[in-house]
Each structure stands twice: as C-alpha cells, then as structure tokens.
N, C-alpha and C positions, 0 to 999 in steps of 0.2 A: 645419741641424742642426750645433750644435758635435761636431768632430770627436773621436771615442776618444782621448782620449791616454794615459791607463791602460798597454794593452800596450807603448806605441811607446815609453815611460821607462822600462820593464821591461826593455828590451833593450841600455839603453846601460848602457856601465860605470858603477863609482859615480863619482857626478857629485860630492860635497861637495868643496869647494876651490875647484872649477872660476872661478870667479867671480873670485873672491880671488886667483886668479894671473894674473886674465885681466889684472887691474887694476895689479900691479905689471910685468905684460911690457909696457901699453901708455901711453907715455908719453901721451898725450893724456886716454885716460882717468885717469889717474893725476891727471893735475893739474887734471881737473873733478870726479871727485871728492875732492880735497882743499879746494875751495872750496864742497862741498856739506857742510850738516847739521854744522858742527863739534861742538855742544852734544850731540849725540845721536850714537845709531846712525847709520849711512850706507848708503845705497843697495848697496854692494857687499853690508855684513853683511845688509841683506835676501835678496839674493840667492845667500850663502852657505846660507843657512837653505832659500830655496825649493831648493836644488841638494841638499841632506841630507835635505827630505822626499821628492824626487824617486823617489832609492833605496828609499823604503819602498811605492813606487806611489801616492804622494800627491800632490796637486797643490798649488800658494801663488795664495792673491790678497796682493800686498802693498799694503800701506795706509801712503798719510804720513802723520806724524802730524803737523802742524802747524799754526799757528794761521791767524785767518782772515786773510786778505790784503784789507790797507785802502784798496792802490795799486795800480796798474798794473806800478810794478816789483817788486813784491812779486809776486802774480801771476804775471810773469812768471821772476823766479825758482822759484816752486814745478813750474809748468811745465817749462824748463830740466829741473830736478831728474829729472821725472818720463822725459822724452825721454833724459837720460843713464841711469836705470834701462834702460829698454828698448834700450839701444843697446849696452850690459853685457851685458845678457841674450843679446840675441842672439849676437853675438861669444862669450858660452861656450858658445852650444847649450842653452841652457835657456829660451828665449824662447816655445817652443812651447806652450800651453796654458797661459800664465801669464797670471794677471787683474791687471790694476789697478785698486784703488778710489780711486775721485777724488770729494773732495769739491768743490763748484763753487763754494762760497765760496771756498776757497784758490785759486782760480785765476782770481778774479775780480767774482763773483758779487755780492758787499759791497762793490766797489768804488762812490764816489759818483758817480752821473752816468756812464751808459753801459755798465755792471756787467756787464747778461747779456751785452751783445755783446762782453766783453772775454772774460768765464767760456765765451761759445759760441765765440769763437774759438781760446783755449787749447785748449781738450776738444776741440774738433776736429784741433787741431793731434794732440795726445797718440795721442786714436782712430785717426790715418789710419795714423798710427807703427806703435802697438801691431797695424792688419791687420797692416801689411809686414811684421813679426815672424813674425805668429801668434801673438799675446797679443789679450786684451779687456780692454775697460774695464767696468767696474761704475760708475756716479751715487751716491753718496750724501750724505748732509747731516750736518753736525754734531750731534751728538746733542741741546744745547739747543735746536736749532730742530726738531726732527723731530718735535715734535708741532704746530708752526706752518701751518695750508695756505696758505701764501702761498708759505714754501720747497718745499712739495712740491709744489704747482701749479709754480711756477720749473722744480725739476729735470724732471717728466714732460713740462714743454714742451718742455726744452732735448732731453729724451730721442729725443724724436719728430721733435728738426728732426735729430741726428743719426744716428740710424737711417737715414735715406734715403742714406746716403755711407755707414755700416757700418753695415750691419742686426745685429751680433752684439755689440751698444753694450746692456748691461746699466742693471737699475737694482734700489734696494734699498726694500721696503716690510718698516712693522712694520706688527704687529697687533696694537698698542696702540690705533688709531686705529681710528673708528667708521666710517672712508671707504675702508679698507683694502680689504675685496671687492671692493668698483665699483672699486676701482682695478685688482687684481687680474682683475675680468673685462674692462678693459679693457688690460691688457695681454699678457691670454690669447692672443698670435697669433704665426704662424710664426714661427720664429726668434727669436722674444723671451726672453733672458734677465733671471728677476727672482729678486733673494736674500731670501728672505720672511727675518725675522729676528722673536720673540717679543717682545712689549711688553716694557719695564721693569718689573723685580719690586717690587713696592710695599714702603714702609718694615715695620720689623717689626710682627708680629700677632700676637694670639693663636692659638694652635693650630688651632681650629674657622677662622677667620679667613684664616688662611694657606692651610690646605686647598683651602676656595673660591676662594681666589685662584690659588691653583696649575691648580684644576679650570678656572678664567674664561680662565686666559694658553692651557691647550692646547686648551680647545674657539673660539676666536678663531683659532690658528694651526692647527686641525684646517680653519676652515671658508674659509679666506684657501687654504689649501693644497691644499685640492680644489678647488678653484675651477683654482687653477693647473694642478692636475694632469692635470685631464678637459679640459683644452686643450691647442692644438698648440705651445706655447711650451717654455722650457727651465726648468724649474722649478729653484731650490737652496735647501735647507732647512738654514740656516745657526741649529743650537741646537747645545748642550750635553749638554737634558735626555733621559737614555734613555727617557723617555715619548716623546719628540717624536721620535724619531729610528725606536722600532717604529713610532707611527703612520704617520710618512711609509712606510718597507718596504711597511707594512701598503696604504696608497693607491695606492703605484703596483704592486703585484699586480695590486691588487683594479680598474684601470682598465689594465691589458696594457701598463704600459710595461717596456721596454726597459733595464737598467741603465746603459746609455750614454745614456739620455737626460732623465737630471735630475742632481742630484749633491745630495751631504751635507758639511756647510761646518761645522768647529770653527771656535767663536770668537774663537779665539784660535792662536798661533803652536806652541802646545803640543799633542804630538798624543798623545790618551787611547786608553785600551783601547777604547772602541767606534769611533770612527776608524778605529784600525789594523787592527780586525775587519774593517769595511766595504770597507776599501779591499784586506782579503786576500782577502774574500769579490767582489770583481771590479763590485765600484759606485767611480763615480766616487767621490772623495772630495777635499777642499781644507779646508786651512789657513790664518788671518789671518795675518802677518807685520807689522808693524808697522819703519818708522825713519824718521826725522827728530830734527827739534830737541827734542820734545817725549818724554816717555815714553810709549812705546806705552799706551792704555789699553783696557782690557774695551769692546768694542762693546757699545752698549744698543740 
C-alpha cells in the first residue's frame, strides 16, 4: 500500500522555495543543474511548484517534457536529468510521496538496436533512486504512440520486469483503447499502481454528436475504472472532468475503499477548485508538473 502522505505535508512548514535554495546553497547541484534543460523549465522550477502544492496538501507527479531519445547518449542524459530531480528532492525534504512520470522512449526505448534493454536499464536505474527517496515512478508513452499496442505491449512488459525490484513502479492506461479493461484487469493486483487517464476528445461536433461522445469517453473510463477499483491495486483517476471525478467518489464508496487508498490526479500543474476540494476534504490528491526543453503540454 502506498503510504498516506496527505497528513505528513500538513505538518511541515511551508515548503515553497525550499528547492530553489536548496540549489543555489549546493555547489554540485548548482552546476548539474545548469547543464540540465537550458531551453526550458528545469528540474529545480519543477520542484519549486511540487514544494507550493505541497502546502495546500497536494501532491506532484512531475513529468519531462522531452523529445524521444534516438541514442544512447541522449538517453542517458534524460536519465541523468531525472536522477538529479530526485537527488533535489530529496536534499529539500520534498522527496516523499513525489511520483515521476517516465516516458521509456526518452530513455531509451527508440533507441536502434538494443533499445528495451537501454530504456530497462535507465528506468531501473531511476526506480531504485526514486525507492531510496520515497518517490515512484509512473510508465508512460508519448502521446502519438499510445494508441500503438506494440508501445503498450513494450511498457506493460518493461512494467512487470520492474515491479519485481520495486513493486510501487506504476503505469498509465487510457480508455481510448478497446484493450484497456484486460489491461486494467490484469493489472488489478497488490500494490499496483495504475493512472487511468480519459481517451482523447475527438475533433469538433455537432451538439447531439458531442454529447455522445462526451457520454462514450465517461462510460469507457467508468468501466476501466471499476475494474480497477474492485481490485486490490492502487487506483488514480487522473481527469479534469467533474463528471469523472463524482463518478470515481461515487465507485470507491460504493466498493469500501479507503481515501488513502486510490488518489485523484489534475492534469495538469494548475490546481482547480475541485482539486483543492478533494484534497481539503482528506483524499489523496496530485498535480502534473511538467519541465524540460520542451513546453510542458496537456496530457491526452
């Protein structure tokens, strides 16, 4: 069972800054990260932002944004990057219940010739890091391949060969895809964390048009979601929409869980009035964050 962290950031002072000084008092980190992410955000201003949701009893998964890595040193810098995040973290005290999402392309996955075992050995490097913290990692995919099952077969293998070294090694399904339940029921077990996320909203429609589609994305992420939830795993219902957010309340009532035992994920780094509900009313609750080279973008 991932542990409570809700209360245990309740109790410390406010944390914003924390990060951002940790990095100019420590000459080492200082000058890795100055050679991380120029074009973009940087790993500290992630973790300025996860150290400000902190104070409101929120939690952060941060996500790189970065393109796919072609090479092994490519790769192996997104990695790096990812290691100096968590080594930040830790050092200000903010390390505890912070998720990493990792895409396994960027860290090796698309490499030619040898790819998973570059992508499986990063991510394991990253995972072992993020235990010793007390962070997790989250699996996920680029958005233009996540309706591909050849990437999703890739991540749910790689998931499963790291699980056995950190069993609290997450992963993300949409419920765009007609394979998502069996995926979902075979991920339903101990200690598995999975961040269901809503299929991609289809281009514009007509009104009647829209509606059904509205109606198609929550009865998909209703049925992906019970699946998850009447299992012994770690559910996160990572939407926006306040349809999808009663329903989830609504599912884990209605099957006796625990509010410490699933959690509710904006999708983005921006925390809304239902969020900040959720997470006053004593459910876990997490934030994206986004930095690298790229501009953070809307997960799909």
């Amino acid at each position: 069972m991932i542990r409570p962290g809700t209360q245990r950031r309740a109790e410390r002072p406010p944390a914003a800054g924390r990060a951002r000084e940790l990095a100019g008092r420590v000459p080492a980190a200082r000058a890795l990260v100055d050679r991380l992410d120029r074009a973009g955000a940087g790993p500290v201003d992630a973790l300025a932002r996860a150290a400000q949701v902190a104070d409101a009893r929120v939690l952060a998964s941060i996500d790189r944004v970065g393109p796919i890595a072609t090479d092994a040193e490519a790769a192996g810098a997104t990695t790096a990057s990812y290691l100096t995040l968590l080594d930040l973290a830790d050092r200000a005290g903010i390390a505890d219940d912070l998720d990493i999402s990792l895409r396994l392309a960027a860290v090796g996955q698309a490499v030619p010739r040898d790819g998973a075992k570059i992508a499986h050995g990063n991510a394991a490097e990253i995972c072992a890091r993020a235990r010793e913290v007390g962070a997790t990692v989250t699996l996920d995919i680029f958005p233009l391949d996540a309706a591909e099952p050849a990437a999703v077969d890739a991540m749910l293998v790689t998931l499963s060969e790291l699980r056995r070294d950190v069993p609290a090694t997450g992963a993300v399904l949409r419920t765009g895809l007609a394979r998502t339940v069996a995926d979902c029921r075979d991920l339903a077990r101990p200690g598995c964390r999975v961040r269901l996320c809503p299929g991609p909203a289809r281009a514009r429609q007509s009104a009647p048009g829209a509606r059904r589609a509205r109606l198609d994305r929550r009865g998909a992420f209703a049925s992906s979601l019970g699946v998850l939830m009447a299992g012994p795993g770690y559910p996160m219902a990572a939407t926006d929409d306040p349809g999808l957010i009663a329903l989830t309340a609504r599912l884990a009532m209605h099957v006796g869980r625990r509010r410490d035992s699933f959690e509710f994920q904006a999708l983005t780094g921006t925390l809304g009035r239902e969020h900040r509900r959720l997470a006053a009313e004593g459910y876990r609750t997490r934030v994206c964050v986004g930095y690298g080279p790229l501009r953070p973008a809307r997960p799909r």
